[in-house]
N, C-alpha and C positions, 0 to 999 in steps of 0.2 A: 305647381311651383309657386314660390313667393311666400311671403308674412302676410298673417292681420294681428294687428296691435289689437291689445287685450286693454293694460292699463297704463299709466304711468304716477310714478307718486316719489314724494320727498319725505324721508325720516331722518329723524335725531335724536337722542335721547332728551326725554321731557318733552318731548315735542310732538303735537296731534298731525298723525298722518295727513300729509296736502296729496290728495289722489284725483287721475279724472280714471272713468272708463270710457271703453269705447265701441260703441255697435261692429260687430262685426263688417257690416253692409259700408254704413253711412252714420258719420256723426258730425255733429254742427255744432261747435262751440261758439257762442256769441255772448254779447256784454258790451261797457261803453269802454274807452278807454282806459288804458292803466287798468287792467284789472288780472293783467296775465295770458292772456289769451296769445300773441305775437312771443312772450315769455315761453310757452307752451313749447312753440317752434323750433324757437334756440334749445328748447330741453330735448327733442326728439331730436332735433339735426346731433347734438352732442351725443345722444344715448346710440345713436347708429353709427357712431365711429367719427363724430368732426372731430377737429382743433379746439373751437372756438370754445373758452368757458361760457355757459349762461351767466348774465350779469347779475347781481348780488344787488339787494337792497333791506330796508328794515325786517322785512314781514320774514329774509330765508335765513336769520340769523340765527343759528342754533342747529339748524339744519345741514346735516354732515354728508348724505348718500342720494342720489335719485336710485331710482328702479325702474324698469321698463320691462314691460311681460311683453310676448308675442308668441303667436302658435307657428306653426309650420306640418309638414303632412306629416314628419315622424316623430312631433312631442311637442312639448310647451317649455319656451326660454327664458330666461329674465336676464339680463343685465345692471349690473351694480357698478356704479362709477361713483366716484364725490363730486361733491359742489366745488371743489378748491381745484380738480384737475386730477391728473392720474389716471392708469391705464383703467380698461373696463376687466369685470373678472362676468362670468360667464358660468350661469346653473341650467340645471335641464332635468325635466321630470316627463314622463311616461302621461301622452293626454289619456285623462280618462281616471287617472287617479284623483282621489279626494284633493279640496282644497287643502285641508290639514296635512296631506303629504311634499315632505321635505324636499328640496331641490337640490339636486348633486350637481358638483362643481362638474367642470367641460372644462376639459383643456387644449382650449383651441383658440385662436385668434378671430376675435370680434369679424373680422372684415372677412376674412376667411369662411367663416362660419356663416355671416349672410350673403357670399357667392356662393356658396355649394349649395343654401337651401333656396336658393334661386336661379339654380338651374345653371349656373354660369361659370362652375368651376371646369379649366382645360382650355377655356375660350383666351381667345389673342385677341387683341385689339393693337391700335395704331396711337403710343402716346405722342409723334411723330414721323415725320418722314422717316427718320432714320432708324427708329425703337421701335419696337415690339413688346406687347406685356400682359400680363393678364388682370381681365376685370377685377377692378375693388371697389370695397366698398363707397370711395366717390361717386365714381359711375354710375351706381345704385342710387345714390342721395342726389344726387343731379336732376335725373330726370324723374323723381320721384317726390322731393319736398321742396316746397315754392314758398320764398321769402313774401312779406310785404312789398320791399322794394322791387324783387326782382320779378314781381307778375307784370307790373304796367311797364319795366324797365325797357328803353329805348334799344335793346342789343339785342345780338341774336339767341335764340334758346340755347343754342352749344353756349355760349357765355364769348369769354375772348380773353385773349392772351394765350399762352403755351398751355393752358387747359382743353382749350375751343376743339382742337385736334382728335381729345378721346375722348371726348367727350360727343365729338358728330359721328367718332368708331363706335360708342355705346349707342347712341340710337340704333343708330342701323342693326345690330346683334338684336336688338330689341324689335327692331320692325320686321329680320325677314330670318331671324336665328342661326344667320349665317356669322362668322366672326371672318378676322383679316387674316388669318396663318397661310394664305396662299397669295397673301399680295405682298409682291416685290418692294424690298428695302430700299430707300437711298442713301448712299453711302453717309456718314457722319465725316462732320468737317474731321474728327480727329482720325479716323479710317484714313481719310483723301490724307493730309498731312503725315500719318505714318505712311501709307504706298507711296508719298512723294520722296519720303528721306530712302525709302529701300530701291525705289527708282534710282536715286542717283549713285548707292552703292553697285546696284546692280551696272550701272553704266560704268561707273570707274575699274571695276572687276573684269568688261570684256575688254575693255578698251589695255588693259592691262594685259591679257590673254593676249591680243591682237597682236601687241608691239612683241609678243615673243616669239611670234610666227612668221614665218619667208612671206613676200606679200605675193610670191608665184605660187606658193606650193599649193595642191589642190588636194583634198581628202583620199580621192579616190589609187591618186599617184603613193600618197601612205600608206593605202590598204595593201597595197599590188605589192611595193617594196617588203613592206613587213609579212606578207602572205609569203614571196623567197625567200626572206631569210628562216623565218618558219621552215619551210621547208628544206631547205638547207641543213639548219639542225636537227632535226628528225631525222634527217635521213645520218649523220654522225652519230647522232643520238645510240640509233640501229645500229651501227655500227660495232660502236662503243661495248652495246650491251651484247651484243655476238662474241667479240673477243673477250668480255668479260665470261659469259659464260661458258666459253673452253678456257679459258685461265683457272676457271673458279674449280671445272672440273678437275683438270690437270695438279692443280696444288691441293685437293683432296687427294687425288692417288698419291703426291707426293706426301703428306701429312699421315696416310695411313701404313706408307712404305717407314719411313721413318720412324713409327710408332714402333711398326715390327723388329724395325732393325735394334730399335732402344732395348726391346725388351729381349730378341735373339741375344745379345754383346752383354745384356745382365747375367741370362744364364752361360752365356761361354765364360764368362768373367769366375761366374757360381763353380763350376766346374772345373776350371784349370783349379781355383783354391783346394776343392775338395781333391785332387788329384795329387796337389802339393801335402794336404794333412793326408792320405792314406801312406804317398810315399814315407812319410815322414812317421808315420807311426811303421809300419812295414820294418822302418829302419831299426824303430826300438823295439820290435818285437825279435829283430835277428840279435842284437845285443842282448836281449833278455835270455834267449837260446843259448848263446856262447858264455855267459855270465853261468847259467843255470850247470851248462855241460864241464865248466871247471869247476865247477865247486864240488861237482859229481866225483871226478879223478880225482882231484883232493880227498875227500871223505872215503873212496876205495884206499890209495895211497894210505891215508889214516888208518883203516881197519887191518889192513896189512902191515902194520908193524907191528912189535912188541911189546910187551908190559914191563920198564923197567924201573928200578927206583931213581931217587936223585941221585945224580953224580956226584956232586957238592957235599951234601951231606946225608945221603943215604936213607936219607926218608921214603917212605914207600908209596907208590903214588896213589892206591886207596886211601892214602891221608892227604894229599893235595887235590883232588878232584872229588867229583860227584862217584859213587861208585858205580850208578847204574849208567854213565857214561863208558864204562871199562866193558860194559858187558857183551858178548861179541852179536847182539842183537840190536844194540842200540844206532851200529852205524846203519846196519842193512834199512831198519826205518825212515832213519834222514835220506837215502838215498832215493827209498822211494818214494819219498814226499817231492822231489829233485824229482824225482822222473814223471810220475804226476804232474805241477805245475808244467815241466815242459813239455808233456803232450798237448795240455791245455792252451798253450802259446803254440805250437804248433797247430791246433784246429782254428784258433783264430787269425792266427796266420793262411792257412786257405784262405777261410770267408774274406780275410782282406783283401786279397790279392783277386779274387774273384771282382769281389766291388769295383776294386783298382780296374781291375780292367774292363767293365761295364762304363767306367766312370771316361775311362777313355776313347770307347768308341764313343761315347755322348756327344765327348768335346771335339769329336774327330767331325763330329755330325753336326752341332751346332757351329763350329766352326765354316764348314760348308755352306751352313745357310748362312750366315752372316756374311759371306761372300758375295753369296746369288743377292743378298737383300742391299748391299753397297753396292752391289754394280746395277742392279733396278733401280735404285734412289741417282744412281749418275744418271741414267738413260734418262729418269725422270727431269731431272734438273734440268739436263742437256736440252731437252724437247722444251721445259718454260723458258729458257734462256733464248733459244732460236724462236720461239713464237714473242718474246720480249722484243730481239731484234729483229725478226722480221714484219714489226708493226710499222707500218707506212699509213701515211693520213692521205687516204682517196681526192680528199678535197683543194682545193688553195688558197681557200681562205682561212684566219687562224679564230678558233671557236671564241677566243675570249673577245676580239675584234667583232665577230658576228653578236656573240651576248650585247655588248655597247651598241651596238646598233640598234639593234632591238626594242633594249630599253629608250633610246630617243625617240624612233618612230612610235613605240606606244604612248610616248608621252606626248607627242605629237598629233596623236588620232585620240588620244584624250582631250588634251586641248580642243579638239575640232567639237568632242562632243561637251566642253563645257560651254562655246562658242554657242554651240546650237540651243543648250539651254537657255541660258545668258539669254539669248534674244527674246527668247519667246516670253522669258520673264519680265524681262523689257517692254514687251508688247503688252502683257499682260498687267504688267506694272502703270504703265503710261493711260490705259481704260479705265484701271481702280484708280486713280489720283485725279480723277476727271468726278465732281459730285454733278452727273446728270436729273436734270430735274425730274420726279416722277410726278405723273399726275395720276392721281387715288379718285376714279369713276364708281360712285356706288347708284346703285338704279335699285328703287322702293319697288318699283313694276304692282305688281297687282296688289303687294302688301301695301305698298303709299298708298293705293289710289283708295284700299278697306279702309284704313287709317283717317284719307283725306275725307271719305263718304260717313263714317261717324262721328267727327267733330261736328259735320254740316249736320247730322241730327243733333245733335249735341245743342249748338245754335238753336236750330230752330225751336227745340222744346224750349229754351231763354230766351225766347222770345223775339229773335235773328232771323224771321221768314221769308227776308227780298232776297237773300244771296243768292245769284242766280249759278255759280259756279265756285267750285274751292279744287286746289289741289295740294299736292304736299311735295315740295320743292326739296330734290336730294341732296342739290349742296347744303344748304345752306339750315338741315334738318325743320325745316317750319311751313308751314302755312300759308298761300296764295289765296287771297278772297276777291274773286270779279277780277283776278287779273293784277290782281296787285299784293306788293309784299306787307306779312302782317304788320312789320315795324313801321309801313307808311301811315297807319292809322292811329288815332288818336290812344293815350297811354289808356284811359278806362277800357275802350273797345280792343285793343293789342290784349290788354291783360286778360280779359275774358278771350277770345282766341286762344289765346295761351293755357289758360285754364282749358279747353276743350279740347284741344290738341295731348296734353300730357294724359287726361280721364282715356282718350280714343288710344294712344300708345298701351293705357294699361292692360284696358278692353280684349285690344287686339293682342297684346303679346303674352297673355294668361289666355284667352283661346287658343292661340296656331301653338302653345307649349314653349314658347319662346322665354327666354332669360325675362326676368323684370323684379324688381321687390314686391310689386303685388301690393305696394299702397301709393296714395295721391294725398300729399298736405297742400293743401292749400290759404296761407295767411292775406286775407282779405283779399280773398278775387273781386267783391263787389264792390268796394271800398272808393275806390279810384272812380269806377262810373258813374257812381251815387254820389260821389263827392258836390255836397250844395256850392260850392264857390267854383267847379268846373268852368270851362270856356268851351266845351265842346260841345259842337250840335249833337245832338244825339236823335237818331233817327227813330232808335225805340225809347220810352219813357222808361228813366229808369225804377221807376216803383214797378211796371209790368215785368223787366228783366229781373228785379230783386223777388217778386211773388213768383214767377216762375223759374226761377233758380234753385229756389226754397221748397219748391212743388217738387219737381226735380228730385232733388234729394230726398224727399219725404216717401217717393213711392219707387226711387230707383234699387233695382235687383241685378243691376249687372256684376261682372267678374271683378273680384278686388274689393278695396278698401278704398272708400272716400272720405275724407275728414279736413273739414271747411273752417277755419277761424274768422270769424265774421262780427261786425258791430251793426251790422245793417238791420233795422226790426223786421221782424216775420208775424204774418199774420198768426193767432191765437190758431184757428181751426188747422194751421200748417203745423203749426207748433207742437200740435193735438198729435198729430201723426210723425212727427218726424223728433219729437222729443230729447230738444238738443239740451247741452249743458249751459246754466246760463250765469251768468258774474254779474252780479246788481252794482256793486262800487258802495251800497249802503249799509250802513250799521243795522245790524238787525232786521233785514231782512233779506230772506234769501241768502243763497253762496255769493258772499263777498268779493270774493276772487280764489284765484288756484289757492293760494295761502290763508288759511284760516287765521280772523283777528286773534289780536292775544291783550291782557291785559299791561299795559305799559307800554305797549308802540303803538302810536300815532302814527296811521298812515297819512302821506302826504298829496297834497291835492296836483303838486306840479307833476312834469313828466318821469317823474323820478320815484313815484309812488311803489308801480312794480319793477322796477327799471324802467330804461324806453320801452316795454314792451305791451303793443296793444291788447 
C-alpha cells in the first residue's frame, strides 16, 4: 500500500519545463536559500489535495499547470492542477507501459483516490467526540509532509485546534490498523438540544394524558371491566346471530313460497282467460251453425218454388237473372257447400269443446294449488311474525349503552398504554439530553513500543547514542526521550525527534500493511539544529548529526519514500552516493533553482526571489 513520487514539474506554453525527479528510496533536495526547495513543499502539499495556492513570483510567470506523477501497486498517476487554483483532474496509465503511452483521464476524486491506494478506504475515524468519518486526504498529508515551521514547531504532532482530534484518530489507524467504527459517540450539543425540545413535548403530552384520567382508576380494574362487557356482547352477539339465522332460514321458505305462488296465480290468471276466449269462440262457432242451418232452409224453400215470369210486366225471368242460377242443379250445390262448411264448424266445434274442458280441469287444478300455496305462505308469515314477537333480550343491559362503554374503557386502557410509553420516552429522553463526557483510550501496545524502538534507531544512526530510554506516548501521538516530552526539548533537537518519529510511523505502518501514504517530506529537518546563531546546548555536534543524517539517507533501504529538503552542506563522498538534486542560486552554473533562468527576469536577491520559499 501507499505512493512513491516519481516527478514533479511546471508547464506553460513557451515555457521550458521546471521538473525534479525523485528516487524511489530516498531523495535530498539541497541549495542555499530562495532557490525553491521550501517552494517544492507548498507544490507537493497543493498536488496532494491542500487549499493553499503555492506563492507566485517572477521566475512561474508564464507558468499555467504543475504535474505530479506517482506509482501505486496498480498503475502510474499524475495529477494536473494550475498555478492560479482549481480543482486537480486526475490520469492513469497501466505501469509497465512506454513513457510515450498516453494517460487516460480517472474519474475520481483526488483524496478519494489517495485513501483507497493507501489502504484506508471503509476506515472511521474520530473528527470528534461527537462525529464520525472517514480518512482524507488531510490525514494522509499530516502525518506524511513536514513544513519548515512545523518540524522544530513548539506543539504537538496532532497539530491543535478542532483538527488535533483526527488527526491523533489517523495515527493511531496508522500505528495499529485498527480505525474508530466501534468507539461510542458523544452526543453533539445539537442531538442534546433537540432530545431537550422533544423532552419537554414529550412531558406536556403525559401530563396532558394524566389530567384525563380518574386519579383512582387502576389499569388492571379497566381490563377486568372492559373484559365483561366483552363478554357481555358476545354472548348477545351469539344470540343475535342464532335468531338471525332461523329468521334468515324462515324468510327463504317464505321468499321461495311466494315465488311459487306468483307464478301458480300467473298461470290461473292464463287459464281462466283461455277458458273466457274458448267459451267465447264456442259461442261463435254455435252462431255460425245456426246462420249456416237457415240459410240452408232458405235455399231448399228457394229450389222448391217456381219459375215464373214478372208480374208487372211479364218479362221472363231467364231475362232477369243468371240462367244457370234457374237450373235445378245450381241450388242442390249451394247447399252442399252450406252442409260442408257446417260439418267443418261442427269438427271444430268438438276439438273446442274438448280443449274447453282440459282447460278447465287446469284451472280447477291450478286453482287448488294456489290455495294450498296462500295458506303455506300464511303459515309462513305467521311463524316469522311469532318468532318477531317472541324475541326477548336475555340480557338487561341495553347493547347501545354496552357499546359506549366500551369505547371509554378502551380509550382508557389506551390512554394507560400511551402513559406507559410517554414515560419511558421520558426516561429515555431525559439520558439523550444529558452530553456525557466520553473519554477515547487508545493503547499503541506493542505497535507503540516497535514504533518507539525505531525512532531510537533512527537517533542513534544521527548521531543520538546517550538516549537511555524512549517510548511513544498514546495521548498525546509523540515521543517520550529519558522520561520526558519531545516538546520539552530544545526546537532543533524536537524537530529531529520529530522527523524520526514520522520515518518510524512509515516503517512500521507499510510493514504490519497498515493505512499510510507511503511517503516522508521533510522541509529542513536539519536547519533548526545547524542553525550558527542557535542558543542551544547541543550535546551532539551538529556537523556529526548533519554527516550522519546524510549517511543515513545515502545507504537507507527501508520501506517508503524519504525525501529531505535541506540547505545544510553534505560531504562530496555522501553526495557521491546519495546523489541529491542541487540549486546553486548562480548564473550559470549548475541548476539555478526549480525554475529555470529566462531571458528578461532578474531574479531577486531578497526573500522574495522564489517566494518565501527555501
Amino acid at each position: 500500500m501507499g505512493i512513491v513520487l516519481t516527478s514533479l514539474s511546471a508547464q506553460g506554453p513557451d515555457r521550458e519545463t521546471a521538473e525534479v525527479l525523485f528516487h524511489s528510496r530516498r531523495q535530498l533536495i539541497r541549495g542555499p536559500s530562495e532557490t525553491g526547495k521550501s517552494y517544492i513543499y507548498d507544490c507537493l502539499w497543493y498536488m496532494l489535495g491542500g487549499n493553499d495556492l503555492p506563492e507566485s513570483f517572477p521566475l512561474t510567470q508564464g507558468y499555467q499547470e504543475f504535474r505530479l506523477r506517482f506509482k501505486a501497486a496498480d498503475g502510474e498517476y499524475e495529477v494536473r492542477r494550475g498555478l492560479s487554483g482549481g480543482g486537480a483532474a486526475v490520469y492513469t496509465r497501466v505501469l509497465g507501459d512506454t513513457e510515450d503511452q498516453a494517460f487516460e483521464p480517472l474519474d475520481q476524486d483526488l483524496g478519494e483516490l489517495l485513501v483507497a491506494l493507501c489502504g484506508a478506504s471503509g476506515k472511521q475515524i474520530l473528527r470528534n467526540h461527537s462525529k464520525r468519518g472517514a480518512v482524507t486526504g488531510d490525514d494522509l498529508r499530516h502525518w506524511s509532509l513536514w513544513s519548515q515551521s512545523d518540524i522544530p514547531a513548539k506543539q504537538p504532532s496532532a497539530g491543535s485546534g478542532h483538527a488535533a482530534s483526527k488527526h491523533e484518530a489517523a495515527f493511531h489507524l496508522f500505528l495499529t490498523g485498527t480505525d474508530d467504527s466501534a468507539i461510542q459517540l458523544r452526543k453533539s450539543a445539537t442531538e442534546a438540544e433537540r432530545a431537550r425540545g422533544e423532552l419537554q413535548s414529550a412531558e406536556t403530552a403525559l401530563k396532558r394524558i394524566e389530567a384525563l384520567m380518574p386519579k383512582d382508576l387502576r389499569r388492571n380494574e379497566v381490563e377486568e371491566a372492559l373484559e365483561r362487557v366483552d363478554t357481555t356482547l358476545s354472548a348477545m352477539t351469539s344470540q343475535y346471530e342464532a335468531r338471525a339465522s332461523a329468521l334468515k332460514d324462515l324468510r327463504r321458505q317464505l321468499a321461495e313460497t311466494s315465488d311459487a305462488l306468483h307464478r301458480v296465480e300467473n298461470d290461473w290468471n292464463h287459464s281462466q282467460s283461455m277458458i273466457s276466449r274458448f267459451e267465447l269462440l264456442d259461442k261463435k262457432y254455435a252462431n255460425d251453425q245456426a246462420r249456416l242451418g237457415g240459410t240452408n232452409e232458405g235455399v231448399a224453400f228457394f229450389q222448391e218454388l217456381p219459375t215464373v215470369d214478372c208480374p208487372l210486366c211479364g218479362t221472363p225471368a231467364e231475362s232477369q237473372v243468371d240462367p244457370n242460377d234457374l237450373r235445378p242443379t245450381a241450388p242442390s250445390r249451394y247447399r252442399a257447400a252450406i252442409a260442408a262448411e257446417a260439418e267443418k264448424i261442427r269438427a271444430l266445434r268438438v276439438g273446442l269443446l274438448a280443449a274447453l274442458q282440459h282447460e278447465r280441469g287446469r284451472y280447477q287444478d291450478l286453482k287448488a294449488r294456489a290455495s294450498k300455496l296462500a295458506a303455506d305462505l300464511n303459515v309462513l308469515q305467521n311463524r316469522e311474525a311469532m318468532v318477531l314477537m317472541n324475541t326477548r333480550v336475555e340480557f338487561t343491559a341495553n347493547p347501545k349503552t354496552l357499546a359506549l362503554r366500551r369505547s371509554e374503557l378502551s380509550e382508557q386502557l389506551s390512554n394507560f398504554d400511551e402513559i406507559q410509553r410517554l414515560t419511558a420516552e421520558v426516561d429515555r429522553l431525559r439520558k439523550a439530553s444529558v452530553r456525557k463526557r466520553i473519554t477515547v483510550t487508545r493503547e499503541g501496545g506493542t505497535f507503540g513500543r516497535e514504533v518507539a524502538n525505531r525512532a531510537k534507531e533512527l537517533l542513534n544512526t544521527w548521531g543520538f547514542t546517550s538516549i537511555q530510554n524512549i517510548a511513544l506516548a498514546d495521548g498525546p501521538c509523540d515521543l517520550r526521550i529519558d522520561d520526558r516530552s519531545r516538546l520539552s526539548y530544545g526546537a532543533g533537537v524536537r524537530g529531529l525527534y520529530l522527523s524520526s518519529l514520522v520515518v518510524a510511523l512509515m516503517e512500521h505502518a507499510l510493514e504490519k500493511g497498515h493505512p499510510h501514504l507511503g511517503v516522508v517530506v521533510l522541509d529542513s529537518p536539519l536547519k533548526t539544529y545547524a542553525h550558527p546563531d542557535s542558543t542551544e546546548e547541543h550535546e551532539v555536534p551538529p556537523a556529526t548529526v548533519i554527516d550522519r543524517f546524510y549517511g543515513w539517507m545515502s545507504t537507507w533501504r527501508g520501506r517508503g519514500q524519504v525525501i529531505v529538503l535541506e540547505n545544510e552542506p553534505i560531504k562530496p563522498e555522501t553526495a557521491e552516493a546519495l546523489e541529491p538534486i542541487t540549486f546553486t542560486r548562480i548564473r550559470g552554473k549548475g541548476r539555478y533553482g526549480l525554475y529555470p533562468l529566462r531571458d528578461g527576469v532578474v531574479p531577486r536577491n531578497d526573500a522574495s526571489d522564489e517566494g518565501d520559499a527555501n
